[in-house]
C-alpha positions in Angstrom: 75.9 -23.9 -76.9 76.9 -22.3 -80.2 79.5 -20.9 -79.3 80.9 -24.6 -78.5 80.1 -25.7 -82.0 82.1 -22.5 -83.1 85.3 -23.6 -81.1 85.1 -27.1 -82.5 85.9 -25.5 -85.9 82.3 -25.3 -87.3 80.7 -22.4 -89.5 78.5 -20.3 -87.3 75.2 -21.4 -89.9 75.2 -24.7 -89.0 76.7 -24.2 -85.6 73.4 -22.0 -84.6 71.2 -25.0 -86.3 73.1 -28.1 -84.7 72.6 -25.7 -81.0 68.7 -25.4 -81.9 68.0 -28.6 -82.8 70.3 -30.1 -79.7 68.5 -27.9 -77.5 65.2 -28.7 -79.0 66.4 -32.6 -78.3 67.6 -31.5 -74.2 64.4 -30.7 -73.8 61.8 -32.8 -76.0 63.6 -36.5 -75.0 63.6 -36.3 -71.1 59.9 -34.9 -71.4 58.7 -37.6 -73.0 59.9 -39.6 -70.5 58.4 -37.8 -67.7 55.3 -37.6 -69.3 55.5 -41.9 -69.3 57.0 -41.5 -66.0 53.6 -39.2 -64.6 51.4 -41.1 -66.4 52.5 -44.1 -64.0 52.4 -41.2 -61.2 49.4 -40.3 -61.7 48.0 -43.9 -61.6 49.4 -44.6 -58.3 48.0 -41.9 -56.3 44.8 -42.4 -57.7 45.0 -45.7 -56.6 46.8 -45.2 -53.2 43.8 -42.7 -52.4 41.2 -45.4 -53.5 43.3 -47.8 -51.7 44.3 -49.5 -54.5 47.3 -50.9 -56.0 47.8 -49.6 -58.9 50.3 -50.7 -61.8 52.3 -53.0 -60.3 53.4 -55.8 -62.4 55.1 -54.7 -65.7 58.8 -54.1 -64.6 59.6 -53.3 -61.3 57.3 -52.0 -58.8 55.4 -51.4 -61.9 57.5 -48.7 -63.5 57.5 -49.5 -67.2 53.6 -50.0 -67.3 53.5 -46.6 -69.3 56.2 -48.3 -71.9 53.6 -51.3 -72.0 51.0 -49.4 -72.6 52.9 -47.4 -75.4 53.7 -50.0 -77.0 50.0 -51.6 -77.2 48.5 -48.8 -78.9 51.5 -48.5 -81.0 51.1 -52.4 -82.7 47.5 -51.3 -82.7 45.2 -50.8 -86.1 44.6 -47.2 -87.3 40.8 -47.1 -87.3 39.5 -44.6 -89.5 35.4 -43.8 -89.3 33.9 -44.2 -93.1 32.3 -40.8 -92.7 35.3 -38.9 -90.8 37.1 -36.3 -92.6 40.5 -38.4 -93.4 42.7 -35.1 -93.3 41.6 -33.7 -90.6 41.0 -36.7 -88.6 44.6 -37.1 -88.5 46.3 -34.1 -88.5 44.0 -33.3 -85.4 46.1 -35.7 -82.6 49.5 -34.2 -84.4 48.7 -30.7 -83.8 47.4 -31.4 -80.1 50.9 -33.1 -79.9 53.0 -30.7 -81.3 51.4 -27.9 -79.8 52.1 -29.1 -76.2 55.8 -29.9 -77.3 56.3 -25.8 -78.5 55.6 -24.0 -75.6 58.0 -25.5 -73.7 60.8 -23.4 -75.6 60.5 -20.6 -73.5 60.5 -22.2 -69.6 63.4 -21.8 -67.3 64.7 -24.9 -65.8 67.8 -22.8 -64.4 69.2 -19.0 -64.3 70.6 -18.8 -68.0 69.0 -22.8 -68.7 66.0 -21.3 -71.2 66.2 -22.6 -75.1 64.6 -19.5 -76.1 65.0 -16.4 -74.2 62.3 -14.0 -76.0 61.3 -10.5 -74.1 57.0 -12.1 -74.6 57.7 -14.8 -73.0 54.9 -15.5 -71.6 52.7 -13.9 -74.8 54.5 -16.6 -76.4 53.2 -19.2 -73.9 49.4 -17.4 -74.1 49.5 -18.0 -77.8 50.7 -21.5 -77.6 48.3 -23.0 -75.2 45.3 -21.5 -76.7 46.0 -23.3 -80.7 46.1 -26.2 -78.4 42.1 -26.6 -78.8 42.3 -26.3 -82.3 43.5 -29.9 -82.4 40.2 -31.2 -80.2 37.9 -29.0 -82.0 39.4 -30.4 -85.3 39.4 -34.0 -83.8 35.6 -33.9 -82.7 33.8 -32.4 -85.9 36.2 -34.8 -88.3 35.0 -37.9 -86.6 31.4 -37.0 -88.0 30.0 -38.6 -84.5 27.4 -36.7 -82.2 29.7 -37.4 -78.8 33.1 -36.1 -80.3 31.0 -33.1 -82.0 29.8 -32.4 -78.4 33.1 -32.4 -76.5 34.6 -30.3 -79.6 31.8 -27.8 -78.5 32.3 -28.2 -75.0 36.5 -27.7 -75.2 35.8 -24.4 -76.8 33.8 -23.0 -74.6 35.8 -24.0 -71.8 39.0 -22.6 -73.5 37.6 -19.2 -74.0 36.0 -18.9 -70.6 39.4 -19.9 -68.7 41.6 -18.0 -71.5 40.1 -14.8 -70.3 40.5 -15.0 -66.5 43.7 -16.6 -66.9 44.8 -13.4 -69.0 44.0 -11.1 -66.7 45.5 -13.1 -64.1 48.9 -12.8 -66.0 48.2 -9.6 -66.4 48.5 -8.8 -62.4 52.2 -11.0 -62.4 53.3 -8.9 -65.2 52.5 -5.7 -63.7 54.0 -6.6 -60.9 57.2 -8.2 -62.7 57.3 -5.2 -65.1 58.0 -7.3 -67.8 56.8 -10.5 -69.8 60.2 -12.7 -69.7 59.9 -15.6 -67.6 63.3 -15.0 -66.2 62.7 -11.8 -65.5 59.2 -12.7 -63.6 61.2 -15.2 -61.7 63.9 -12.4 -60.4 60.9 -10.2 -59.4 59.6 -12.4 -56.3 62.9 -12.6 -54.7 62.5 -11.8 -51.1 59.0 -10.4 -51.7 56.6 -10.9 -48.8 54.8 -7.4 -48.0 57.8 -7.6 -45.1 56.4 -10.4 -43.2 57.8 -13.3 -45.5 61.0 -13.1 -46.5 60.3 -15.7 -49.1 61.5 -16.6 -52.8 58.0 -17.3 -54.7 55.7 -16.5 -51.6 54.5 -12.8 -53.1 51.2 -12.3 -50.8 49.8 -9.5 -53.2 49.7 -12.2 -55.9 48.3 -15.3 -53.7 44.8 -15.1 -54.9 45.7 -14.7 -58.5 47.5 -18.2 -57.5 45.0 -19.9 -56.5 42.3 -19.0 -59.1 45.3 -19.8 -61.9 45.8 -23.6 -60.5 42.6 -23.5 -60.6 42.1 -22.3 -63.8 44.8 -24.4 -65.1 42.8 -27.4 -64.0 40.0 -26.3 -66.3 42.6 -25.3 -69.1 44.1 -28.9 -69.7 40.6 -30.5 -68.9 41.4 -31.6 -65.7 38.6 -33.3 -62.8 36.3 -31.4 -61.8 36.3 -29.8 -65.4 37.2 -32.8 -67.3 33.8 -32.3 -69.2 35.0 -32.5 -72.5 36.1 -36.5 -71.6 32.9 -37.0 -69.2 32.5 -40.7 -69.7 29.4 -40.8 -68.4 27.7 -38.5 -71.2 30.0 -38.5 -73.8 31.8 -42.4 -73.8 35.6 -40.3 -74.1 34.8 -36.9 -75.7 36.7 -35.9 -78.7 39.1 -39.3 -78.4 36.1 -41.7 -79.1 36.9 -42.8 -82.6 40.4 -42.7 -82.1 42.8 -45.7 -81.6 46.3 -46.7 -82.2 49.3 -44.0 -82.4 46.4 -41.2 -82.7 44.7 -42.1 -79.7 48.7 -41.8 -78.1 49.3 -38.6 -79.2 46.6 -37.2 -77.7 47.3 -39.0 -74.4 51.4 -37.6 -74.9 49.6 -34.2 -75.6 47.6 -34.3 -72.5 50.0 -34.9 -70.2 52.9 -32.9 -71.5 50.1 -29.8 -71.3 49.3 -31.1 -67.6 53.4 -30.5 -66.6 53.4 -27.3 -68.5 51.0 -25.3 -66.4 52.5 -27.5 -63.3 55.7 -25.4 -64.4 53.8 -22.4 -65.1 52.0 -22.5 -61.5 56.2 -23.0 -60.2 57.5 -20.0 -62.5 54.9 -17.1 -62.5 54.1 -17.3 -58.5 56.1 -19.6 -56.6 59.3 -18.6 -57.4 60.7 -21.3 -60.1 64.4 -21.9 -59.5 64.8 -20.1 -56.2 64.1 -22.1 -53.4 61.6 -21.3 -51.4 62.9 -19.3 -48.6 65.3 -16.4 -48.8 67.3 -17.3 -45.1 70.8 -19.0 -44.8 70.0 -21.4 -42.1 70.0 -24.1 -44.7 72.5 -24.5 -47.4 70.3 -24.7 -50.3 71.3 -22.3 -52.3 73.9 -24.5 -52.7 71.4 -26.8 -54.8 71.2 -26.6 -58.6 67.6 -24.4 -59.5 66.5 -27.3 -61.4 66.0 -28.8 -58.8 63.6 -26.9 -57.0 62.0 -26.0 -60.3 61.6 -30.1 -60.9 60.6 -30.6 -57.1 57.7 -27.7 -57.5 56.9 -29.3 -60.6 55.9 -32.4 -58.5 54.5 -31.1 -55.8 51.4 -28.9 -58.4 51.2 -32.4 -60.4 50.7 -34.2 -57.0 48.0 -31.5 -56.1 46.5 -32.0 -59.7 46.1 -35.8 -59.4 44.7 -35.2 -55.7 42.0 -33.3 -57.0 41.0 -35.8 -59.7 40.9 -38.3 -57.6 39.0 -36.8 -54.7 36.6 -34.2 -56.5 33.9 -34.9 -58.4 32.8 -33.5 -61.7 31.2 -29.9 -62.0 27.9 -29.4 -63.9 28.6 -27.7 -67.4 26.6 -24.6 -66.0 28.8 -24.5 -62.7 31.8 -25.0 -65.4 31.2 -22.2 -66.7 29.5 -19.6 -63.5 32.4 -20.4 -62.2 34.7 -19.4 -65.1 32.4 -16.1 -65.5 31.3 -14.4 -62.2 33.8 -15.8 -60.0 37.3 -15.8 -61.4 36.5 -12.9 -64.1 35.3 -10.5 -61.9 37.9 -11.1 -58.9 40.8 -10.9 -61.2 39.7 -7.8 -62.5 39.7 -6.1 -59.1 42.8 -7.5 -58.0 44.0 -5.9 -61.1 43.1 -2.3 -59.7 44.6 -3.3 -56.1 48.1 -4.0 -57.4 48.0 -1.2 -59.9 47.1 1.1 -56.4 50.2 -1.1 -54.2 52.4 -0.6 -57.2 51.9 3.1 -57.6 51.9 3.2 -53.7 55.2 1.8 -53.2 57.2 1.7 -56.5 56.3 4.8 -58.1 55.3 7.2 -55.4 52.5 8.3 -56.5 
């Protein structure tokens, strides 16, 4: 894209600045509108499991209920506690916001299609997603209030727990992928099947490190079952009680935008991204554009993610965390040693 700018007669400075920030804008616009656009989503296959309607009167078929709703909490009041730490009360939503918004500078929506195409890649992303707790612990202990406090708790202990297995989870698809760019990760599971699947995305050494990472990233963005940092039940809405107005939205944006991001990352690190899903020329689909199959993978892991919320009921805080500890931890360890052994087996004769 710079190089664009630099035909159109502009000096290479502010060509390289107008090509950031217009990438930055390709990518931030049209996810804020699938984040209003999931948020409607999601609300319709809860209610189609319920057997419910759902949102169906603002606009049609009910489609601009998320711009309704947008625009309620906007015309809102601000509501600040007297106690709450003023600062930090509202800085809190904006780095929850903002945070969900960076990590997305790294993901490949198409070979090439990348904004930033960094060698730590997925470091980067690592990073990223765990300051993205910061912004709930900051929210819960500003509000001065005992639920919000609680859930502030309860977020970090849920973070590091998940932030561990999930690392050594990542740790098996780079030593498999020999390297930490996403692209790269994506080229490595072409036609990878332990020569029974010829498949795109399908890699059978890594299948159990998929599962316990969707998993995983179910507990990471505070998902049901592990949605215990919002358990209504105990704590009225967690860290987002004494919120309203535009803060209470950013955290809802924030949410969401961090539910699609480890939708994509479930797509990118093991099933393939942009290559469509089987490696065989019976159907012309490699004629279709990778975004496509990137989006359409995106859909299917958010579909799953709202069928579990709506069909699952919450864990226990102890079963939260057992789970986190002596099931995932330990299992991703060993599956650490067993594609080290395949690895050294097959790719390095030793």
């Amino acid at each position: 894209m710079t190089d664009t700018f630099i035909s159109w007669g502009m000096d290479p400075t502010w060509a390289w600045g107008v090509a950031t920030i217009a990438g930055i804008l390709l990518i931030a616009l049209p996810l804020m509108l699938s984040v209003a656009m999931i948020i409607y989503a999601d609300r319709k296959i809860w209610a189609a499991i319920a057997l419910r309607r759902g949102p169906n009167v603002v606009g049609p078929f009910g489609l601009l209920q998320s711009f309704a709703d947008g625009l309620k909490v906007f015309l809102q009041e601000t509501i600040i506690p007297t106690g709450a730490n003023r600062g930090l009360f509202l800085i809190a939503p904006i780095i929850t916001f903002t945070v969900a918004l960076m990590a997305w500078a790294v993901i490949p929506f198409n070979a090439g299609a990348i904004l930033a195409d960094i060698n730590v890649g997925l470091l980067y992303i690592l990073a990223i997603s765990s300051l993205g707790v910061y912004g709930v612990i900051l929210s819960g202990w500003a509000s001065n209030s005992k639920y919000p406090f609680f859930s502030a708790m309860r977020a970090s202990a849920q973070m590091i727990s998940y932030e561990v297995s999930i690392g050594f989870i990542l740790i098996g698809v780079v030593l498999y992928a020999d390297s930490f760019n996403l692209n790269e990760i994506i080229k490595a599971q072409e036609g990878f099947g332990l020569g029974i699947v010829n498949a795109f995305g399908f890699n059978l050494l890594l299948f159990p490190l998929a599962v316990m990472f969707l998993i995983s990233s179910l507990a990471e963005t505070a998902r049901a079952p592990f949605d215990l940092t919002e358990a209504e039940s105990e704590l009225v809405a967690g860290y987002q009680t004494e919120y309203s107005s535009m803060a209470f939205a950013l955290f809802w944006l924030g949410e969401y935008a961090n539910v699609l991001l480890m939708c994509t990352l479930n797509a990118v690190l093991f099933w393939g991204g942009w290559l469509p899903p089987l490696n065989i020329d019976l159907i012309p689909w490699f004629d279709i554009p990778g975004w496509v199959w990137l989006f359409g993978k995106i859909l299917f892991f958010f579909f799953v993610f709202s069928w579990v919320k709506a069909t699952v009921p919450r864990y226990r805080y102890d079963q939260l965390m057992r789970l986190g500890w002596k099931v995932f931890l330990p299992i991703s360890l060993i599956w650490i040693f067993l594609i080290s052994g395949w690895l050294m087996l097959t790719r390095y004769g030793a």
